[in-house]
C-alpha positions as CSV (number, residue, x, y, z in Angstrom):
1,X,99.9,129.2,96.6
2,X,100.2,125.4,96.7
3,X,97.3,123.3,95.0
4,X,96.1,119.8,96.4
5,X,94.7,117.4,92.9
6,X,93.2,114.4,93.8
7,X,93.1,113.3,90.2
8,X,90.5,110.1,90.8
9,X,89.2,108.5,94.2
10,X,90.3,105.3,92.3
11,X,92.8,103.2,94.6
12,X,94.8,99.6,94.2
13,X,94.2,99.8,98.4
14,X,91.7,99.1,101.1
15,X,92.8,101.2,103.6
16,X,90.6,101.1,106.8
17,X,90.9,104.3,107.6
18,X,90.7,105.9,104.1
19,X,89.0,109.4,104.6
20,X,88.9,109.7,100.3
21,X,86.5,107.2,99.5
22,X,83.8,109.0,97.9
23,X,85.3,111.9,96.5
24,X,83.1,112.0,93.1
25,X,79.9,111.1,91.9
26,X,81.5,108.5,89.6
27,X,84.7,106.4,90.3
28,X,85.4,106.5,86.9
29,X,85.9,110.3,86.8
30,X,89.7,112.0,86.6
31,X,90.1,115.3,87.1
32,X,89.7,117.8,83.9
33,X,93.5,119.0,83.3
34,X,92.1,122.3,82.1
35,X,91.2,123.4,85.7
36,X,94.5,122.8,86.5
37,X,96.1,125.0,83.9
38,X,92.9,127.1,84.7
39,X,94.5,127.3,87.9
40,X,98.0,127.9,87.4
41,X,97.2,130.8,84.8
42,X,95.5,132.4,87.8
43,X,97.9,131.6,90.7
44,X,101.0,132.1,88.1
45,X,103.8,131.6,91.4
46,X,101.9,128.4,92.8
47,X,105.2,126.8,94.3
48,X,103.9,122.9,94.7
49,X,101.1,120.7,92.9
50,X,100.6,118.2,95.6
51,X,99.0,114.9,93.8
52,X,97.2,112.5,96.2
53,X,94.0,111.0,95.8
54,X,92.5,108.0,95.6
55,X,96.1,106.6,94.6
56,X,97.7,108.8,91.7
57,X,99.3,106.3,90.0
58,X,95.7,104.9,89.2
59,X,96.0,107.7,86.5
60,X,98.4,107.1,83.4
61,X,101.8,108.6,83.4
62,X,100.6,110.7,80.4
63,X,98.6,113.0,82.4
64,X,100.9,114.4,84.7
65,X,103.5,114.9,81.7
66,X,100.3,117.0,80.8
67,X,100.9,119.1,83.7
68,X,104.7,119.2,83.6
69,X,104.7,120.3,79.7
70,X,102.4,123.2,80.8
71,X,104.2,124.3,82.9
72,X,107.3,124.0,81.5
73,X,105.5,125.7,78.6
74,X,104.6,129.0,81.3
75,X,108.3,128.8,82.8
76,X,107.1,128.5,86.3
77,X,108.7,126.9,89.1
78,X,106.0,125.0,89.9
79,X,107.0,121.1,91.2
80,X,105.2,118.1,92.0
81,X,104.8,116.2,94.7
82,X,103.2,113.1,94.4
83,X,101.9,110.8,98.1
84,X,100.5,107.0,96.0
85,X,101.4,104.0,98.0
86,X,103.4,102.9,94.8
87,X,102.0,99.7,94.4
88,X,101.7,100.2,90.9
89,X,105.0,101.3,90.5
90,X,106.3,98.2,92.5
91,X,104.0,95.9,89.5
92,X,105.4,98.4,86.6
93,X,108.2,99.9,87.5
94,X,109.2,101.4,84.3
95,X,105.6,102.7,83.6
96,X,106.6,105.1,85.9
97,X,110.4,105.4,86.3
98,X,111.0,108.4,83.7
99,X,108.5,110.6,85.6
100,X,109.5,110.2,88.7
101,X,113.3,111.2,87.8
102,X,111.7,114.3,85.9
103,X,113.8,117.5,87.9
104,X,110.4,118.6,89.3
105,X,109.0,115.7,90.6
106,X,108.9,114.6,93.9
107,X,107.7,111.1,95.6
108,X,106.1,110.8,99.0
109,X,104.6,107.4,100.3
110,X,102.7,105.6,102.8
111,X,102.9,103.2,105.2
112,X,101.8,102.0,108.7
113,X,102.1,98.7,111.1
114,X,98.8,96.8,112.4
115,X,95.6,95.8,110.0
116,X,94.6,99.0,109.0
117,X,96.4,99.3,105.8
118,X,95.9,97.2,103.1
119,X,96.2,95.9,100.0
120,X,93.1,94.6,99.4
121,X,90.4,92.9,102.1
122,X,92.5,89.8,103.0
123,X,96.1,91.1,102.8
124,X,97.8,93.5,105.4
125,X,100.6,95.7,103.6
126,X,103.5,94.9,105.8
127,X,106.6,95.7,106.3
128,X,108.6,93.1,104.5
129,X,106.5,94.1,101.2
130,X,107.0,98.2,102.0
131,X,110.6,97.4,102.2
132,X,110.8,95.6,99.1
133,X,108.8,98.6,97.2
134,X,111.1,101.4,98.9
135,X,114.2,99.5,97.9
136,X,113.1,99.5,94.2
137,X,112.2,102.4,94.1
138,X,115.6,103.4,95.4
139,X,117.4,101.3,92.8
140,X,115.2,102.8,90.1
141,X,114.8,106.4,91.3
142,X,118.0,106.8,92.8
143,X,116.5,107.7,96.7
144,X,114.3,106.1,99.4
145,X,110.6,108.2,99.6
146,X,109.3,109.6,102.6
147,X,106.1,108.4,104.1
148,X,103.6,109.4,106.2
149,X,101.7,107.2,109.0
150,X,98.3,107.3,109.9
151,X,97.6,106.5,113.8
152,X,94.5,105.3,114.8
153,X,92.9,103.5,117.9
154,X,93.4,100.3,115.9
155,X,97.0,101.0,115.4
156,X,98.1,103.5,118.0
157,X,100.5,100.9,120.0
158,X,102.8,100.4,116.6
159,X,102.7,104.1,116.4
160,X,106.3,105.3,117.4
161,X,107.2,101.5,115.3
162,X,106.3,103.4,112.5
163,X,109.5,106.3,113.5
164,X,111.7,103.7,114.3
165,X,111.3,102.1,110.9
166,X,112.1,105.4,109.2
167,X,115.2,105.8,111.5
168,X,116.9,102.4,109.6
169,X,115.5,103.4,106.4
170,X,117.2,106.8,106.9
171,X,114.2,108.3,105.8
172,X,111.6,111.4,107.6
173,X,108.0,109.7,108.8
174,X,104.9,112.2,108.8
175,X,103.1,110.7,111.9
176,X,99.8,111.8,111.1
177,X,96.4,111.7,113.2
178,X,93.4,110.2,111.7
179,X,90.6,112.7,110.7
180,X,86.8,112.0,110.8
181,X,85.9,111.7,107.3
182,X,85.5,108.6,105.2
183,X,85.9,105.2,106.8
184,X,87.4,106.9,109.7
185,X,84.5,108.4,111.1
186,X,85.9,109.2,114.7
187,X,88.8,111.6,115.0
188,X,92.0,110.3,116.5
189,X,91.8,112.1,120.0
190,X,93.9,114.8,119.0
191,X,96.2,114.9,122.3
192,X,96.6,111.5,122.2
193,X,99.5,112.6,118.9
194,X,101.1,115.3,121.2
195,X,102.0,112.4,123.5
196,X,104.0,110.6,120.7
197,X,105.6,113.2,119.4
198,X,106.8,113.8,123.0
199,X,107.9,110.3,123.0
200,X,109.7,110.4,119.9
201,X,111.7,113.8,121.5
202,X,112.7,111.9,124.6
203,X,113.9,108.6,122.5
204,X,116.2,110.8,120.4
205,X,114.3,109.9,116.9
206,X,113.0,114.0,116.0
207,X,115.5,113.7,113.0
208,X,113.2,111.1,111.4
209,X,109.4,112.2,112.4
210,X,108.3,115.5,110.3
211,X,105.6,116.6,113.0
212,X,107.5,116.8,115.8
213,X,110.1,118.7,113.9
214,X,107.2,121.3,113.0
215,X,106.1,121.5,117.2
216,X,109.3,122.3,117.9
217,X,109.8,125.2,115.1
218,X,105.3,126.1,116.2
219,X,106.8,126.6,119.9
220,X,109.6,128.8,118.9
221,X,107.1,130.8,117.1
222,X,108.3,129.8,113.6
223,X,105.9,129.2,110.6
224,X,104.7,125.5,110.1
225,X,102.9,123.7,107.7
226,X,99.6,121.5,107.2
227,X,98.2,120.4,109.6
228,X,99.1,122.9,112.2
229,X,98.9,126.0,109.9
230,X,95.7,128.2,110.4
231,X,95.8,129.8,106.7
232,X,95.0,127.8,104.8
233,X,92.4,129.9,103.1
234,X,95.5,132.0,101.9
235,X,97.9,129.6,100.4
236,X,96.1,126.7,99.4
237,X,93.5,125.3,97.4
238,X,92.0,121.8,96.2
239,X,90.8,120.5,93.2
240,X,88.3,117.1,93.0
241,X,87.9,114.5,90.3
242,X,84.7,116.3,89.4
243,X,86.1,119.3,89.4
244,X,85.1,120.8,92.7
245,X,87.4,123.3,94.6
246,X,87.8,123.8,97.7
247,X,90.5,125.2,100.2
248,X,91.1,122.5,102.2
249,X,92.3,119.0,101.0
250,X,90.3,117.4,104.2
251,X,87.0,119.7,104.0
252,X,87.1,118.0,100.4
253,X,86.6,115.0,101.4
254,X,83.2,115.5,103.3
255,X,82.6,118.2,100.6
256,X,82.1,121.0,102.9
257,X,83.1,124.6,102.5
258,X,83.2,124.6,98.7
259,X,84.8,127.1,96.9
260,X,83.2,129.2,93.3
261,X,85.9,127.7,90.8
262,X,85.1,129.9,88.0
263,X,84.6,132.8,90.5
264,X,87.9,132.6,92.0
265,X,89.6,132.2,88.5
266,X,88.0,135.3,87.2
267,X,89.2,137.3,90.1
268,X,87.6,136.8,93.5
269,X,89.2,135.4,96.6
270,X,87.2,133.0,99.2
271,X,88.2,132.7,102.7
272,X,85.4,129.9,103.8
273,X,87.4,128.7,106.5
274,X,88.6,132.0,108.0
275,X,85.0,133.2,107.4
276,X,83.1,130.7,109.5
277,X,83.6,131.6,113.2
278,X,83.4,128.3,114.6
279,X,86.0,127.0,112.9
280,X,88.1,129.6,115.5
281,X,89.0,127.3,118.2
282,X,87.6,124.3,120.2
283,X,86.1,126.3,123.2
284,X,86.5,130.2,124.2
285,X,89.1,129.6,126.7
286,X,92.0,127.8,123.6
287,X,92.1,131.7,123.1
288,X,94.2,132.4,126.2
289,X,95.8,129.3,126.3
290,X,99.9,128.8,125.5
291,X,98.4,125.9,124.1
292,X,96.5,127.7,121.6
293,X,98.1,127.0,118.1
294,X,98.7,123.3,119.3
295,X,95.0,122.5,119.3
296,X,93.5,124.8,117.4
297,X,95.9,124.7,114.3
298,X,94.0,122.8,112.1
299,X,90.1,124.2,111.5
300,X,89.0,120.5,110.1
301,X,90.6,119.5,113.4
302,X,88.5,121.8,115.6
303,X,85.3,121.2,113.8
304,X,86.3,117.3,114.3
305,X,86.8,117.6,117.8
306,X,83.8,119.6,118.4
307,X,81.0,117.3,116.7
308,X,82.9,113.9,118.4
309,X,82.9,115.3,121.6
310,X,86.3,115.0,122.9
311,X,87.4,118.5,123.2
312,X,87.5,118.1,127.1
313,X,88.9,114.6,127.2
314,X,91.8,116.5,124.7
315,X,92.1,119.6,127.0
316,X,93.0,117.2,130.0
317,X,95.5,115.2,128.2
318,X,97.1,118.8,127.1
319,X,96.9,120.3,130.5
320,X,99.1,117.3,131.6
321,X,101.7,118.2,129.0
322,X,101.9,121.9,129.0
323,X,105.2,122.5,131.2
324,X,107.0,120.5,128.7
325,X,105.3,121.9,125.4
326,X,106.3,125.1,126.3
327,X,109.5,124.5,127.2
328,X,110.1,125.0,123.9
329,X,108.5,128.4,123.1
């Protein structure tokens, strides 16, 4: 099992695309630590706490040593694996230097060309300031994080910039879709990705784009990850500043398909997403399709598609690419 927090919905950005922005009833609410030992009692082999938000690092330093003496305490495995847009760690670097060099902690960020991400209403997070966070944190940590991308119609033509910029940092780019929730409330036409990640194939830069590394293992038949993996009602779960649980980090954020907390920890097991036959595929013909786990791997995804209306606008774009997606099954 692998658990999402989103400890508060607080963030030092104003991302236009944000699809967290209303994740609790107060903004002032952090997530109760005893749900998460709650939690980790219950699913005692949980491999990864995955700590996004609102921006993590809007939380003190304190509470995830919280976490890490737990388990510590329980002698589990268990890592973390932060995604903050370490803003705060660029203002205070050694409020958080000791816990990200902990042996089971891990650092992911975020980044993007165009207007879409930013720092606050009048100042575009660019790329001379995401160099100058990534190299501190290089000199302080000791590596260069990750990060992932979000493409949208505002920013689609910097999209494959985005790869390019983790080949010379040497680093692996998540080039993400945007999802309908939030501020972004059309999907990024789902198709419209496939193309890219085509793109970044035929310019030689797979090495550094995380996706496209994951189409090639889907094609071959070998298991991928988030947001191409269709259990997610069996290996992962979510918990909310407020406490509520749910299966799916992006189902969260329009709080739909919630999950019993108390229920589950006391013994049951949900399966909202696999229960909820809608959720199965964009129309009744994906189920013959090659194409099949390409479109339909993500049920936010489908359900996205489905209520914006693009689901035969993205079958025509996928038609068009078919001989070459499956080229590599």
């Amino acid at each position: 099992m692998d658990l999402i927090i989103k400890p508060t919905e607080l963030c030092n950005f104003a991302c236009t695309f944000c699809s967290s922005p209303d994740l609790s009833e107060s903004r002032s609410s952090t997530l109760d630590l005893e749900k998460v030992k709650e939690f980790l009692i219950r699913y005692p082999n949980t491999r990864t706490i995955i700590v996004n938000g609102g921006d993590p690092l809007m939380v003190q330093p304190e509470y995830y040593y919280e976490i890490l003496n737990f388990i510590n305490s329980q002698k589990m495995a268990t890592t973390l694996s932060f995604t903050t847009n370490l803003w705060d760690f660029y203002l205070r670097p050694q409020k958080w230097v000791g816990l990200f060099k902990e042996e089971n902690v891990g650092v992911g960020t975020s980044f993007n060309y165009g207007a879409t991400r930013k720092i606050n209403r009048n100042t575009i997070y660019d790329e001379e300031k995401f160099w100058k966070v990534s190299n501190l944190f290089l000199e302080k940590v000791g590596y260069r994080p990750d990060f992932i991308s979000v493409v949208t119609p505002e920013n689609e033509d910097k999209a494959l910039d985005n790869v390019r910029l983790a080949k010379k940092m040497d680093v692996t780019c998540k080039l993400n879709y945007a999802v309908g929730s939030g501020r972004q409330t059309d999907p990024y036409v789902l198709s419209k990705i496939y193309n890219f990640y085509l793109q970044i194939i035929e310019e030689g830069l797979t090495r550094w784009e995380f996706n496209t590394q994951e189409l090639i293992k889907g094609m071959s038949k070998e298991a991928t990850v988030c947001p191409r993996s269709r259990n997610c009602d069996s290996h992962i779960r979510c918990l909310q500043p407020d406490g509520d649980y749910y299966s799916c980090g992006a189902f969260g954020d329009d709080k739909e398909y919630k999950i019993d907390f108390e229920s589950e920890m006391n013994g049951e097991k949900y399966t909202p997403l696999n229960d909820d036959l809608n959720l199965l595929s964009m129309k009744e013909e994906c189920l013959a399709c090659p194409l099949f786990s390409l479109c339909n791997g993500c049920r936010k995804t489908v359900k996205d598609m489905k209520e914006s209306g693009q689901v035969e606008e993205h079958c025509r774009i996928m038609k068009g690419f078919e001989k070459k997606l499956t080229a590599f099954a």
